[in-house]
C-alpha positions as CSV (number, residue, x, y, z in Angstrom):
1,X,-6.9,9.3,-16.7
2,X,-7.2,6.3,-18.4
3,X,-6.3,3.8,-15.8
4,X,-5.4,0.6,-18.8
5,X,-3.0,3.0,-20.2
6,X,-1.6,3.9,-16.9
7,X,-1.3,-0.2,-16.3
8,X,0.3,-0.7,-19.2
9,X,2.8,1.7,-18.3
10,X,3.7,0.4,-15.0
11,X,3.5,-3.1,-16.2
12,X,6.1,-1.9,-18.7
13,X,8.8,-0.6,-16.7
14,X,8.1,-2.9,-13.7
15,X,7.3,-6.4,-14.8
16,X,9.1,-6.5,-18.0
17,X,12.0,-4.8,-17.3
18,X,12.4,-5.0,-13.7
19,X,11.4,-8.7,-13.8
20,X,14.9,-11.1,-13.0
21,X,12.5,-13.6,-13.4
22,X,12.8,-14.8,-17.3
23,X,9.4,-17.0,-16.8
24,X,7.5,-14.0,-14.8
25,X,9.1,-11.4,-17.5
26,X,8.1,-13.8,-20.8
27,X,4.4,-13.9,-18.5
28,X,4.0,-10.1,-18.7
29,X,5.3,-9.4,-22.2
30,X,2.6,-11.4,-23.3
31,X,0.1,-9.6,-21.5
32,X,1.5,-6.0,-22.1
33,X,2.3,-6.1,-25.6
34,X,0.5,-6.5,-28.8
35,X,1.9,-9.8,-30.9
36,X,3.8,-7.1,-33.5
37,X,5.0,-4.1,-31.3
38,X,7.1,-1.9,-32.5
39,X,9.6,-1.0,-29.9
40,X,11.8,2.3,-30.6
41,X,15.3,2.0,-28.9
42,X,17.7,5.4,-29.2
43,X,20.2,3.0,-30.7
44,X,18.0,0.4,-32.7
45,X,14.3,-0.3,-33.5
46,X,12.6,-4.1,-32.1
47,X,10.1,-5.8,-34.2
48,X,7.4,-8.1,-32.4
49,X,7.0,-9.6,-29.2
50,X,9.8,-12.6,-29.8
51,X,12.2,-9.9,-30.3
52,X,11.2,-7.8,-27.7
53,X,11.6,-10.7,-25.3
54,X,15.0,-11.7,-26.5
55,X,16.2,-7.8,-26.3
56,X,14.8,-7.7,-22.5
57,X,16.6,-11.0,-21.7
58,X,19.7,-8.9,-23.1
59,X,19.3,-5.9,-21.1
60,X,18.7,-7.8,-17.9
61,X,21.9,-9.8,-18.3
62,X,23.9,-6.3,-19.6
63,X,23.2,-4.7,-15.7
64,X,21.9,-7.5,-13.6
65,X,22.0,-5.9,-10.5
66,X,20.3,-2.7,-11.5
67,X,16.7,-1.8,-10.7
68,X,14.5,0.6,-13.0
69,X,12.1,3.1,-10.4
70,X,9.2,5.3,-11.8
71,X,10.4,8.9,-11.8
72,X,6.8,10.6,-10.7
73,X,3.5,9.4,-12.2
74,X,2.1,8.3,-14.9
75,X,0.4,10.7,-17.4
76,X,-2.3,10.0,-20.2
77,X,-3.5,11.7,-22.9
78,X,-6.4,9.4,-24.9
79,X,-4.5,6.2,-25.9
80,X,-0.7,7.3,-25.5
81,X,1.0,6.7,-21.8
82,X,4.1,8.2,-20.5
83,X,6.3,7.8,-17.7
84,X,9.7,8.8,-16.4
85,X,12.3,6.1,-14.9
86,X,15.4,6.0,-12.7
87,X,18.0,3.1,-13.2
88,X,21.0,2.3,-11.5
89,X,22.2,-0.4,-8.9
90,X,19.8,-1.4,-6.5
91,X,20.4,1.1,-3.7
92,X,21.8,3.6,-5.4
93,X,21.3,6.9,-6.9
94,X,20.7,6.5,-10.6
95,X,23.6,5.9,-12.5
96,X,20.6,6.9,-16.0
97,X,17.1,8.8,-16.0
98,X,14.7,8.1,-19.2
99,X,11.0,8.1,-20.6
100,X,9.0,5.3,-22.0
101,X,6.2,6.9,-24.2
102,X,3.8,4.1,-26.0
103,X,0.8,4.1,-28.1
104,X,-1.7,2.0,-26.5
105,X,-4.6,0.1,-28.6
106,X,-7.1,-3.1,-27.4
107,X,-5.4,-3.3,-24.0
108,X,-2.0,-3.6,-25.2
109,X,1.1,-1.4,-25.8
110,X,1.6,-1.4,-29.9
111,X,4.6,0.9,-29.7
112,X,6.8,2.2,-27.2
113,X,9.2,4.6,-27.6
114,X,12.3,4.7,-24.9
115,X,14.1,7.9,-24.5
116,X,17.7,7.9,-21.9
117,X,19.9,10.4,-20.8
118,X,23.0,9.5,-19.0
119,X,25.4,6.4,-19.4
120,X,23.8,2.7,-19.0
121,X,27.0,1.0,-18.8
122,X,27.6,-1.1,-16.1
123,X,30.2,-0.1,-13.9
């Protein structure tokens, strides 16, 4: 298994989008993404790393309280990563389960698609 790809993956879920941290979160966005990654939502598509950030700030702020887990391990296959989540409050069972697939080039994600099934909304 590649084991960058695998970081990358972690990195994602974890420290971006786990991160309450807004300095910590900006830290490893830098770090995981390429300058112009393409991010594919189910409900929109995010252009560049700015944007990226400004859509993580939003989704941290929508569910504050809610924690993302990895649902099993990562896989690989050459350059593309997967790996399943769990999100829901902290402490809870998952109120949403998902996927975040990404294309992985030079040490940095260049596109990530996110796939969810359940409801997100806050309760």
């Amino acid at each position: 298994m590649n084991s960058a790809v695998a970081d990358l993956m972690r990195r994602n879920l974890l420290d971006v989008f786990n991160e309450p941290d807004p300095g910590r979160r900006n830290a490893a966005i830098a770090q995981t993404y390429a300058q112009d990654v393409v991010w594919h939502e189910p409900d929109r598509v995010v252009r560049g790393r700015e944007a990226l950030v400004q859509r993580a700030t939003e989704l941290r702020a929508q569910t504050p309280d809610w924690v993302f887990e990895p649902d099993g391990p990562v896989s690989v296959n050459d350059d593309l990563g997967h790996l399943g989540f769990r999100f829901g409050p902290a402490g809870q069972p998952p109120v949403a389960t998902g996927m975040d697939i990404a294309h992985c080039k030079d040490g940095v994600i260049v596109e990530l698609y996110t796939f969810v099934g359940g409801s997100i909304r806050p309760s």
